[in-house]
C-alpha atoms as one frame of an Amber mdcrd trajectory, in Angstrom:
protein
 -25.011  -3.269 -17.267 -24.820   0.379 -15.689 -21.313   1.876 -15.585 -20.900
   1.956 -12.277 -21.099  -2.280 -12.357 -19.092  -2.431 -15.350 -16.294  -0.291
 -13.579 -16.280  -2.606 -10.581 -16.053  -5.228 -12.469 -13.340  -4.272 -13.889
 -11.681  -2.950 -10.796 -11.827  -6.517  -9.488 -10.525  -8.065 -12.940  -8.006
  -5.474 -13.415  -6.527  -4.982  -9.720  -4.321  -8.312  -9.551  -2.659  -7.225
 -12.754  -1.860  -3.797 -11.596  -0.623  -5.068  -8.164   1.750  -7.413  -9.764
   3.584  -4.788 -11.933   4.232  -3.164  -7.727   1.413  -0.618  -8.291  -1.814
   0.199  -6.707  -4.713   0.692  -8.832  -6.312   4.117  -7.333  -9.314   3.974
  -9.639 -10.272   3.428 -12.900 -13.009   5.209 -14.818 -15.146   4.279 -18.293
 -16.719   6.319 -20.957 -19.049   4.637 -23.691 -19.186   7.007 -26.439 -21.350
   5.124 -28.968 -19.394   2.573 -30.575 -16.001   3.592 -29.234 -15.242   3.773
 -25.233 -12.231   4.637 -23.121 -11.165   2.638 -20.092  -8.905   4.890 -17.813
  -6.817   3.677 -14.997  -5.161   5.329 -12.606  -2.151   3.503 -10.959  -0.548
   5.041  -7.365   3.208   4.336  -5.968   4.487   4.407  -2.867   8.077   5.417
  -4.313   9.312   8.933  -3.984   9.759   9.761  -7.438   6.303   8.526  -8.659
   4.246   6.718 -11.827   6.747   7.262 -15.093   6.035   6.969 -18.213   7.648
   3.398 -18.447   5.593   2.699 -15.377   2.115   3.650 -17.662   3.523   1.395
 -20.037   4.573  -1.486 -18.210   0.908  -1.782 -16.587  -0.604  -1.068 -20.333
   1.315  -4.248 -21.764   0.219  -5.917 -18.367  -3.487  -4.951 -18.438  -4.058
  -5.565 -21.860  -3.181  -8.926 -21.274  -5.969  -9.539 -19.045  -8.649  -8.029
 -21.385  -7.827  -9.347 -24.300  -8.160 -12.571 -22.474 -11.134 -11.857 -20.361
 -12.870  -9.369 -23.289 -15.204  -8.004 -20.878 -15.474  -4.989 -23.174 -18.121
  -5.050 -26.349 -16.669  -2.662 -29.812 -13.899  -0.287 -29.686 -11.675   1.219
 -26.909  -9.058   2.927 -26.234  -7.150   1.628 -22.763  -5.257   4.718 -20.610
  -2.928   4.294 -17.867  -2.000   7.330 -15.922  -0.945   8.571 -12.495  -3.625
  10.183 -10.578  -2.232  14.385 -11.076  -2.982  16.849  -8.802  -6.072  17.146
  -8.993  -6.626  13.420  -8.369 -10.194  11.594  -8.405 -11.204  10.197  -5.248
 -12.823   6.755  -5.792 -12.724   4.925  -2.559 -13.644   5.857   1.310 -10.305
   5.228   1.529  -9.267   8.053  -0.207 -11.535  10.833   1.792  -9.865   9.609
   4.773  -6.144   9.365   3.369  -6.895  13.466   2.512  -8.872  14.938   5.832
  -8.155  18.251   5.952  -7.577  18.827   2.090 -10.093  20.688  -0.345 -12.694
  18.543  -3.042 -14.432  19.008  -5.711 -17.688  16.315  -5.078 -20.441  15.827
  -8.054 -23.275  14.078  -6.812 -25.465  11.791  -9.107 -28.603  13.671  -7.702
 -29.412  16.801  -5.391 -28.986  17.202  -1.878 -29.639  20.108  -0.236 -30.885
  21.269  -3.383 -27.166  21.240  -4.854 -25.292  18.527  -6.972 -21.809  20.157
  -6.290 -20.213  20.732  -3.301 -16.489  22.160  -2.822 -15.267  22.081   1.307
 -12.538  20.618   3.129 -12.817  16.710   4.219 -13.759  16.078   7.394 -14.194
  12.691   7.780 -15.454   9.428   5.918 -16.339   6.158   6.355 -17.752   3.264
   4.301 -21.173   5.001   4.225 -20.190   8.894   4.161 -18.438  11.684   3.754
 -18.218  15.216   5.559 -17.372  17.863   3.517 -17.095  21.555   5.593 -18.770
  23.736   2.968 -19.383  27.330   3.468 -18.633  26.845   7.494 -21.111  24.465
   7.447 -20.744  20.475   7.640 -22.117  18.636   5.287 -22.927  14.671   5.173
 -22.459  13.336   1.614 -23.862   9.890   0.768 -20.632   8.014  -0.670 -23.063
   5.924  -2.813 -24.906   9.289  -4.253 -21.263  10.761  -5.180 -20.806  10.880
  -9.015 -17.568  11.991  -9.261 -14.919  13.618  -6.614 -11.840  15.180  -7.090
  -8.831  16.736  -4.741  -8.217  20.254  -5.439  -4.669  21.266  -6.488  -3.157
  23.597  -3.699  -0.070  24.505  -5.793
């Protein structure tokens, strides 16, 4: 199973669990590094003060509930809970559009345009695409041909 099937499965398996600690999984990501992995999730509040540390841990416990159960993981991992930062990953259409306006980071999983990375200010998105203004120029990014994508700090 590629990666990218393996992380929404997990999405879907892992999602209830999150919601019903009062969090909202923003994304979750998985490395296979031979025999060992990592599974990484990144959980989202709407409260002012943010994802604690008792929050991580709370969702942990919770989460590794469900995979023990479910064991949708072959070998060794380690399981990460975290807030999304900063520089936070953008995983979802949903995301693009929730920070129009703001500067990415976007790795694609092949050229376009002859490039693989773009870094512009979001301009739009939608289920399909997003619109990145690069250079003074718009570009149209394939969601499904993004690799990775990440909000740059403005701090």
């Amino acid at each position: 199973m590629a990666i990218s099937q393996k992380v929404e499965k997990l999405t879907e398996m892992l999602e209830p669990a999150v919601t019903a600690c009062g969090f909202e999984l923003w994304g979750i990501e998985f490395f296979q590094q031979g025999r060992h992995s990592v599974l990484r999730l990144f959980i989202e509040t709407e409260r002012e003060e943010g994802v604690g540390v008792d929050d991580c841990s709370t969702v942990s416990h919770q989460v590794s509930g469900v995979l023990d159960v479910e064991d949708p993981i072959s070998g060794e991992y380690t399981l990460e809970v975290s807030s999304p930062g900063w520089d936070r990953g953008l995983f979802k259409p949903s995301h693009f559009l929730r920070f129009v306006g703001e500067e990415a980071n976007v790795r694609l999983n092949a050229p376009l345009q002859g490039r693989r990375r773009f870094k512009g200010i979001i301009q739009a998105a939608d289920d399909t695409q997003v619109s990145l203004l690069v250079d003074g120029e718009v570009v149209q990014i394939p969601f499904a041909g993004i690799d990775k994508a990440n909000i740059v700090p403005n701090i």
